[in-house]
C-alpha positions as CSV (number, residue, x, y, z in Angstrom):
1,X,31.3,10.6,41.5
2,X,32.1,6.9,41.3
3,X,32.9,4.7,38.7
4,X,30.3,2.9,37.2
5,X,30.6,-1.0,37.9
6,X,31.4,-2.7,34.8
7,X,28.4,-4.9,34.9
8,X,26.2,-2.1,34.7
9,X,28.2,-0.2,32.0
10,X,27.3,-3.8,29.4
11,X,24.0,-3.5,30.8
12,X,23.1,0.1,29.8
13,X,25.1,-0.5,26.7
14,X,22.1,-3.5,25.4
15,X,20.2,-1.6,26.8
16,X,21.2,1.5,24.5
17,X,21.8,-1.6,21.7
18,X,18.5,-2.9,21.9
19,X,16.4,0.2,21.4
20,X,18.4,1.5,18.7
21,X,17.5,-2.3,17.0
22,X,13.7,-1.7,17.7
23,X,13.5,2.0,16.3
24,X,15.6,0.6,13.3
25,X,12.8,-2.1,12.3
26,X,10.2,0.0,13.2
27,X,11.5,2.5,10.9
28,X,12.0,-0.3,8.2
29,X,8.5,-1.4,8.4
30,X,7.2,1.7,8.9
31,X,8.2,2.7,4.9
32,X,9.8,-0.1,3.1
33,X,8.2,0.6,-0.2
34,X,5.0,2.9,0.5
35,X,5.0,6.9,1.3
36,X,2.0,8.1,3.0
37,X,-1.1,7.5,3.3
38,X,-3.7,10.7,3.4
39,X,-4.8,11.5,6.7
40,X,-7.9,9.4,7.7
41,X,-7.3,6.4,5.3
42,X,-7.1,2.9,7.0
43,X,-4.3,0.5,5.8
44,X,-6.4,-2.4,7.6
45,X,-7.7,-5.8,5.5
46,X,-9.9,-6.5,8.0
47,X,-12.9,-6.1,5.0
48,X,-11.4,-8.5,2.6
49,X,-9.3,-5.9,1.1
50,X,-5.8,-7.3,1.5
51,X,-4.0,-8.4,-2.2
52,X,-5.1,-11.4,-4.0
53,X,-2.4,-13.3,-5.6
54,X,-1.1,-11.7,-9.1
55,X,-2.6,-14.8,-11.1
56,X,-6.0,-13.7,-9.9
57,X,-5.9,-10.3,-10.4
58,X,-4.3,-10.9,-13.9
59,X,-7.0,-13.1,-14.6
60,X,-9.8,-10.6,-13.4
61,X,-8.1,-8.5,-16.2
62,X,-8.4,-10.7,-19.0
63,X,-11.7,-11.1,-18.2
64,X,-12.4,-7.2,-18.9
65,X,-11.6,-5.7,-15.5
66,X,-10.8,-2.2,-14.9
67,X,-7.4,-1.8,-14.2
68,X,-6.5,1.3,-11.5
69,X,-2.9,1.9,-10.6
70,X,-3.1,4.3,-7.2
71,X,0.6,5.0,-7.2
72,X,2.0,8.6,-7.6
73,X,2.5,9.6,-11.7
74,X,6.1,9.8,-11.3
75,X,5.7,6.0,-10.8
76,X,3.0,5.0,-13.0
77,X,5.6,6.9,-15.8
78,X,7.9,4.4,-15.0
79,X,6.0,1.9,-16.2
80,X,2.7,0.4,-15.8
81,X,0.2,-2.3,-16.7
82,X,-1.6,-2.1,-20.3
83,X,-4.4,-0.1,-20.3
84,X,-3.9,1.5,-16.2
85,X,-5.8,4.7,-15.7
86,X,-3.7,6.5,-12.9
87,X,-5.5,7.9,-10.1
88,X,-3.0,8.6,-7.5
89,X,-4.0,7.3,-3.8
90,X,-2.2,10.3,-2.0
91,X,-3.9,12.9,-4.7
92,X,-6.2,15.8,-2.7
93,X,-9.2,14.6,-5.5
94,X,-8.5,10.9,-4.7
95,X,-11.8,10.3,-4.1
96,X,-13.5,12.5,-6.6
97,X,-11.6,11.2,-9.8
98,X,-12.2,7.6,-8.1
99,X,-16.3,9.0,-8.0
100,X,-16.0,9.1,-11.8
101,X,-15.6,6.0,-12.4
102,X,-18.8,3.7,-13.0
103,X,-19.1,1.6,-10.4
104,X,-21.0,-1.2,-12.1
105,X,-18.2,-2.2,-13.5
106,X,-15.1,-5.0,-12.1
107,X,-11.9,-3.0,-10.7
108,X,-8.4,-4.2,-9.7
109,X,-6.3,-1.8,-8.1
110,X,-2.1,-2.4,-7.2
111,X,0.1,0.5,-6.4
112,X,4.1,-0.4,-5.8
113,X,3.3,-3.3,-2.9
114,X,-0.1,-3.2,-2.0
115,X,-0.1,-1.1,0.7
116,X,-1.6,1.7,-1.2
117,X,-4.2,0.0,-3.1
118,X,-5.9,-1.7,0.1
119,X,-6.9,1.8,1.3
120,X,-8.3,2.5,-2.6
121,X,-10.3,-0.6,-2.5
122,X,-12.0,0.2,1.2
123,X,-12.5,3.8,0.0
124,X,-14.1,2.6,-2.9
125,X,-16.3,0.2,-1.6
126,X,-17.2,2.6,1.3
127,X,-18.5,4.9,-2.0
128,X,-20.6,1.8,-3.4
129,X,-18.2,0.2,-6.0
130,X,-18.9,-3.7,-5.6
131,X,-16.8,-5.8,-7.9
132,X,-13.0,-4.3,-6.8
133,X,-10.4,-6.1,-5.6
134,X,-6.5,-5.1,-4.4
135,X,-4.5,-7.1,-7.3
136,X,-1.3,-6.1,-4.6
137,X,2.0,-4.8,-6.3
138,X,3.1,-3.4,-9.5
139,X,6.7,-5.8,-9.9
140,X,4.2,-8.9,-8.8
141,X,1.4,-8.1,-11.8
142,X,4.2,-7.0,-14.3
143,X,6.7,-10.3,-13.6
């Protein structure tokens, strides 16, 4: 066998270096501050349902909007906006409890960064709810 030329040895070594610095932010973005999503759900805002700033949202509350917080109960026990009904986004009867609710009326959804809500809002508009919007994380709305 022979020796491997030290130029190739630093070669395979960022080589080695580099991967292991993609999988680690892949990994990082891939769950920074969401679990899951059920299968099937889309994370995509390509349908307008990416956050709107806190002040909005807050002030779609005050104007009498439904507020929806998507996140698990453990979480929403942690602490939660005034008034919240929890209906958690990773739930099996996600979208029957969501079916419940009267869709005349305004919605804003968060969950811990957003991430959870956007996928609430499309599957609530995809079941005819018009006036709801993804008011984006819990530390943003409560701050």
């Amino acid at each position: 066998m022979q020796p491997i030329h030290p130029s190739r040895r630093a070669t395979r070594r960022l080589a080695a270096l580099g991967s292991a610095a993609v999988l680690l932010v892949g990994a990082a973005a891939c769950g920074a501050d969401e679990t899951s999503e059920p299968a099937g759900a889309s994370s995509s805002a390509s349908d307008g349902a990416a956050p709107i700033p806190a002040a909005d949202a807050l002030a779609r509350v005050a104007d009498g909007a439904e507020v929806v917080d998507v996140r698990t109960a453990e979480e929403f026990d942690s602490g939660h906006l005034d008034g919240a009904v929890n209906i958690d986004y990773q739930a099996a009867d996600f979208a029957e409890r969501i079916s419940e609710l009267p869709r005349e009326e305004s919605y804003v959804v968060y969950c811990a960064s957003g991430r959870r809500a956007t996928g609430a809002v499309e599957q609530m508009r995809d079941l005819g709810f018009t006036d709801v919007v993804n008011g984006g994380g819990y530390a943003d709305l409560a701050g």
